[in-house]
N, C-alpha and C positions, 0 to 999 in steps of 0.2 A: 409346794416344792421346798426341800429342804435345803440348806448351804451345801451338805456333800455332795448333793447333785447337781449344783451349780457349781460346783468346784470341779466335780467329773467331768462335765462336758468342758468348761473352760481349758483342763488340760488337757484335756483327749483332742478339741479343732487346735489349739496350740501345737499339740505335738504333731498332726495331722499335715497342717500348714507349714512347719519346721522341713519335715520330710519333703514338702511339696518345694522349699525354697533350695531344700540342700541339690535336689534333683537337675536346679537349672546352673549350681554351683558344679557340681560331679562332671558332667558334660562339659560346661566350658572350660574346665581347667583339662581334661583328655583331647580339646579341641586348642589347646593351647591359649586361649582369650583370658582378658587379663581380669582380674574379678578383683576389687579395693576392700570390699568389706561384707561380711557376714555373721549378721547378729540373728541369736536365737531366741525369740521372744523380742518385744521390743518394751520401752521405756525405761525408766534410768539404767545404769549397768551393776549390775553385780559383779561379775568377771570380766577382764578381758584381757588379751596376750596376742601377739603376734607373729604367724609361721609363713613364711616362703612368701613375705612380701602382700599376705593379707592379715588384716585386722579383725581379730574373734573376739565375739562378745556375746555371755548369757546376759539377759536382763528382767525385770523383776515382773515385767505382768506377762504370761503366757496367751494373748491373746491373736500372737501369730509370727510370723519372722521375715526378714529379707536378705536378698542379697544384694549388694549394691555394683554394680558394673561401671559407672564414672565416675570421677571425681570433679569436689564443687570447689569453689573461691569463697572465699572469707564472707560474700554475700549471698548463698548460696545458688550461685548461677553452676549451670552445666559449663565446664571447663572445655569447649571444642577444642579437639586436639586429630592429629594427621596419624598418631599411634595407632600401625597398624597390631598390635595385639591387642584395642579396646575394640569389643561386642560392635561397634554402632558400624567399625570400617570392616568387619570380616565380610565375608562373602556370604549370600542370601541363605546358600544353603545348611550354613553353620549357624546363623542367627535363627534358622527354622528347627535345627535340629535344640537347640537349647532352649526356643520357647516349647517346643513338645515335651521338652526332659520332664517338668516341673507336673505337668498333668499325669504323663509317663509314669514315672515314681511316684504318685497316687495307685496306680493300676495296682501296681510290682506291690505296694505296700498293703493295699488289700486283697491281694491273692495270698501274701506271707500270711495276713492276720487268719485269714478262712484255712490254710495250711495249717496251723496254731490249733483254731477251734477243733478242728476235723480230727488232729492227733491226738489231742484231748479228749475229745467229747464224741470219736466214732462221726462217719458221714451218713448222709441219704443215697443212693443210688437211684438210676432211673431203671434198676431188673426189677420185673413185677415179680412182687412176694405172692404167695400160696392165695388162694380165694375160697370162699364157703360155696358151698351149692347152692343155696337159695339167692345168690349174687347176682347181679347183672352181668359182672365178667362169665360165670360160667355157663349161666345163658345165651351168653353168643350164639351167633350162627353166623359158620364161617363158610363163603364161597371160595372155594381153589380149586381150576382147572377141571371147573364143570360139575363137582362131584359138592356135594352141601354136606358140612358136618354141624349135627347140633351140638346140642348141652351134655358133655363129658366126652365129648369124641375128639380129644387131643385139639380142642381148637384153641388151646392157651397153653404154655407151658409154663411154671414156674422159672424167673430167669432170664426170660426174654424181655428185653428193656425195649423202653417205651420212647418213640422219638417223635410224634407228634400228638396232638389232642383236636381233635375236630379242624383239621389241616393247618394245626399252629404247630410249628417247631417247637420243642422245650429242649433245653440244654444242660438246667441241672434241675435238682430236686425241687428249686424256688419256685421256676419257669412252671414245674407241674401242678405244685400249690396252687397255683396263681388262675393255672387252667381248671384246675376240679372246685375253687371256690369262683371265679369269677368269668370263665370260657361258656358258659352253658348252664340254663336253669337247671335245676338234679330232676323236674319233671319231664324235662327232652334227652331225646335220644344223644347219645354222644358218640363220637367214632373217634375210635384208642387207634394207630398207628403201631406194630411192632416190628423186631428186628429177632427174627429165632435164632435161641443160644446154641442151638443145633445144626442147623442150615445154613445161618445168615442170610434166609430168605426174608422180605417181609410182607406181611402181610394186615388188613386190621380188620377190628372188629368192632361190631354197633353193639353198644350197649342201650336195651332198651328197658327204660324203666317199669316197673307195678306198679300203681296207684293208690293210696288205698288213703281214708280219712282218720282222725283219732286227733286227742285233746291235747294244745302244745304246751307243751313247759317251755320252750324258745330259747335253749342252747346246744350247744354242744358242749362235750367233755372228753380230758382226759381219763383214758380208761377205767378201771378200777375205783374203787372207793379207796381215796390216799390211811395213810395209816394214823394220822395228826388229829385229824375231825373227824376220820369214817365219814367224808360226803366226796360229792363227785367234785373236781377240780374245773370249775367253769371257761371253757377253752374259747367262745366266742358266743355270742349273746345275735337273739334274731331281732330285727327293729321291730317287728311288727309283736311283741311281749308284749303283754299288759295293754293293748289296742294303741300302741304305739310311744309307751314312755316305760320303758324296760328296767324292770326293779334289779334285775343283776348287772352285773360288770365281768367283762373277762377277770380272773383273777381271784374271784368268790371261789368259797367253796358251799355248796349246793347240800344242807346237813337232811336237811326232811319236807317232805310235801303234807298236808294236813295229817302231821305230826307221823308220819309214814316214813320210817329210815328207809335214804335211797339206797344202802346197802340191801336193803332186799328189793330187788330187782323185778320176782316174781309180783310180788304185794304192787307196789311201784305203777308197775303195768296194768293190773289189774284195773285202778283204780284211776289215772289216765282213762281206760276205755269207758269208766262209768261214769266222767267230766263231761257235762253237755256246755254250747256253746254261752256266753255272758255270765254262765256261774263266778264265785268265787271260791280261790285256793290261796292256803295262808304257806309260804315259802321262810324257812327257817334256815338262813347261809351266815357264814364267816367272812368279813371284808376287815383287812389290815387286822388280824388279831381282834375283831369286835365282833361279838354277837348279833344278830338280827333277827327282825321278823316282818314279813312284811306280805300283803296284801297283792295279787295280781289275778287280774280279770280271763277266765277260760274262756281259748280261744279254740277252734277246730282249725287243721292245715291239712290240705294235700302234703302224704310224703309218701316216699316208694322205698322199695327194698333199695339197701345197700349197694353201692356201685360195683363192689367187689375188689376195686383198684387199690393198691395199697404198693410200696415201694420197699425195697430190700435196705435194711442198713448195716455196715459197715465198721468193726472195730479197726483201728486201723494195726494192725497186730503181726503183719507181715510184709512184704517187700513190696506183692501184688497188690496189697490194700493200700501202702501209700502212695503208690504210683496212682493207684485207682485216687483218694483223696486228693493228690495233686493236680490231676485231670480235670478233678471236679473244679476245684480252689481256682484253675485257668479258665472255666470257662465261668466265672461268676461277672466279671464285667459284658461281656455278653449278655448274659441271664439280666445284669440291670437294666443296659440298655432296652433291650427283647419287653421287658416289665411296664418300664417309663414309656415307652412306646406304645404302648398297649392299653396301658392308664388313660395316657391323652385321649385316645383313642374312645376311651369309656364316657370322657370329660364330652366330648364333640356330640356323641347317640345321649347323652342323659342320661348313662346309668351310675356317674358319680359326682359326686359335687367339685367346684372346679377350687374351691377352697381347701381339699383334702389334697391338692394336688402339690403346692409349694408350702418348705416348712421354713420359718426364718430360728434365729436360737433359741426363742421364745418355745417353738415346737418340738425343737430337738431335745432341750433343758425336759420337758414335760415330759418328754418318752423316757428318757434315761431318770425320770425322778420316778416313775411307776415302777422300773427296776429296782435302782437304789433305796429306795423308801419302802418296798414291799416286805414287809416284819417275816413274810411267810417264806421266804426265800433263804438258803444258805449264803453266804461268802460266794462259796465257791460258783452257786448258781448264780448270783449278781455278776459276778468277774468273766465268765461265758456271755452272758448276757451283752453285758458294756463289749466284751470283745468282738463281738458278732455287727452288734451297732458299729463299730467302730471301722471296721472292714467295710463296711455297706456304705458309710459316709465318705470313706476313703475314694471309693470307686465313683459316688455321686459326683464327690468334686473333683474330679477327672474330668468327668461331664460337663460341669459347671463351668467348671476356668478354661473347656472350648468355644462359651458364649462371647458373641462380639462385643464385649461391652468392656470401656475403660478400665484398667486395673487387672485385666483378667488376659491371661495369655491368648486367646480367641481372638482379639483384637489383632495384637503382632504375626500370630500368623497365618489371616488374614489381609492383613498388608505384605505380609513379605510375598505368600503366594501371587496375590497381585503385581507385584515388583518384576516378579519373574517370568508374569504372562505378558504384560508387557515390556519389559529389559529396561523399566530405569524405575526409580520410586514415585510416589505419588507426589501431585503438590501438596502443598503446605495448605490449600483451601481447601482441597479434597478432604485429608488428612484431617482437618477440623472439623467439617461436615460429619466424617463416621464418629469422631469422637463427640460430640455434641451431640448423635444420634443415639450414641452407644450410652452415656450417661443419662440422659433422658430414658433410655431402659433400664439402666442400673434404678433409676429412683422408684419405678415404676413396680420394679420386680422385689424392691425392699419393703416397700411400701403394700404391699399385695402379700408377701410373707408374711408381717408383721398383722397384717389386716385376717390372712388367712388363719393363725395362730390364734388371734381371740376369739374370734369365732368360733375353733374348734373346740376351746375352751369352755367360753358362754354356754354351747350346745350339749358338752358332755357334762356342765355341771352341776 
């Protein structure tokens, strides 16, 4: 990890947390409640000035922000006061509405940020793009009203967007990701959901895969041979490479196979089918600007023809495409939730480790350093990059600070929902019990982040 990438995440939860503070500040003062102080960052002060009766202050480590709602005495006790414009005397349902501001403007600020990326960098949509014939999409066999159409008989349109994936909802491009890599082995049949750009009828369709055997090289890649190294740009790495200790890395670039430029494609293939099982193939890639070579054990896999699925994208270049981009940008806290739900879910059957599942800054600092540190990268492509993370942590800790645990809005309101089911507040033993409960999870869950984070480390390296 380099300093710039500790210096990136650092300002990026800083500013993240600022926005999250300001949110419970915006609200209360629209709600009329009275707010004493709001510092941006905390520890000593760099700035600070005074408007309309509160006290503003930048300060010098960006490691997060508050607002403060009471005022303390010379020994820093809570000053109990009858003032009815302090937070603690308003009414339940204003103390409710301002501890959700702060999660809130979490959401609102990562919808803005994927607004951002999307007007930049074009969207994904969920209209299915064009399919080849030897596809699985265009193999379908579609039943409607008795009558069976096969392969090329109008049973897929180009266009028609896609709303579920083996009876899972997806809502944006992520959600579908998430189903074509983790919903369904690619050796099982899958069933695509659609919605016709013609009809608005829907209807779906099984994709059933071909079978067939041949020698794995164990990635995927982005398209083409890039123009930089003439190799393929390694998009995702299979575990089972090299009999289970995988000599590439997303991020490689993939230059020659027993000295075989992957730019030829023909050759390439060829020479794959004439790989039998436990040989060896000598792998020539680019990691960070370094040359390599390296050794990995041939292995044979079941794989099938092409899904055929592929998704339409988006410059956003007229009225109808930013509406469409903003559509999209609205429903991505969704799409996270929909995700993390679905995750757990994988954590409970065994098909992912439960350590991959919480990341504390240790994990975060590591992802944003494989961007920031990546030589192969533009500026411009790092700054998409970080903005995209950026968005997606926004919307997490939305999530996050609804956990019941001390320190976290989850907690407040929680009590106050409580307050109002039964019409008066908790005791004061009660009150201690959740907070004693809720800390004892705080440490549990820092402690487990922190735990998860080396581990992912140790394993990847």
């Amino acid at each position: 990890m380099s300093i710039w990438s500790i210096l990136v995440v650092i300002l990026m939860l800083g500013l993240l947390v600022t926005i999250h503070e300001l949110g419970h500040f915006i609200v209360a003062r629209l709600l009329k409640i009275k707010a004493f102080e709001v510092s941006i960052f905390v520890g000593p002060k760099l700035f600070s000035w005074r408007k309309k009766d509160v006290d503003w202050s930048i300060r010098a480590l960006p490691f997060g922000a508050y607002v403060r709602f009471s005022d303390f005495d010379e020994e820093g006790n809570v000053i109990q006061s009858d003032d009815p414009d302090l937070l603690v005397n308003q009414k339940r349902w204003k103390r409710l509405l301002v501890a959700l501001a702060g999660p809130f403007m979490n959401a609102v600020l990562g919808i803005i940020l994927f607004l951002a990326l999307f007007c930049i960098n074009g969207y994904a949509t969920l209209d299915a793009a064009p399919t080849l014939e030897d596809s699985q999409l265009y193999n379908a066999v579609l039943e409607l009203d008795g009558e069976i159409r096969g392969p090329g008989e109008n049973t897929f349109c180009s266009g028609d967007t896609i709303t579920h994936i083996n009876g899972s909802r997806v809502f944006t491009y992520l959600d579908f990701y998430y189903e074509m890599e983790n919903g369904v082995s690619p050796v099982k049949e899958m069933d695509v959901r659609f919605i016709s750009s013609k009809t608005g009828d829907s209807y779906t369709l099984k994709l059933v895969p071909e079978l067939t055997q041949k020698a794995m090289i164990g990635i995927t890649h982005y398209g083409d041979t890039d123009n930089k190294y003439n190799g393929w740009e390694v998009a995702s790495v299979y575990d089972e490479q090299n009999g289970g200790h995988p000599v590439l890395k997303p991020g490689d670039f993939l230059v020659r196979i027993d000295g075989i430029s992957v730019s030829d494609e023909e050759a390439i293939s060829k020479h794959c089918q004439e790989l039998k099982d436990g040989e060896m193939m000598t792998l020539e890639y680019v990691r960070n600007g370094e040359e390599r070579k390296d050794d990995c054990v041939v292995s044979t896999i079941t794989v099938t023809n092409d899904r055929g699925l592929r998704v339409i994208y988006n410059d956003v270049d007229s009225v109808s495409h930013f509406f469409g981009a903003l559509k999209t940008a609205a429903l991505m806290p969704l799409t996270v939730c929909n995700v993390s739900i679905k995750a757990i879910g994988d954590v409970f059957e065994g098909e992912e480790e439960v350590y991959n599942m919480v990341s504390g800054p240790v994990g975060v600092t590591s992802v944003v350093s494989d961007v920031v540190d990546n030589v192969d990268s533009t500026f411009f492509v790092k700054f998409l990059s970080v903005l995209q993370l950026s968005a997606i942590i926004s919307i997490g800790l939305m999530f996050t600070n609804m956990l019941p645990i001390p320190g976290l809005d989850g907690v407040q309101v929680i009590l106050i929902i409580v307050e109002m089911i039964i019409g008066r507040p908790l005791s004061k033993k009660a009150e201690n019990v959740i907070n004693i409960v809720g800390f004892v999870l705080l440490l549990a869950l820092v402690t487990f982040a922190f735990a998860s984070d080396i581990i992912r480390i140790v394993l990847g390296g």
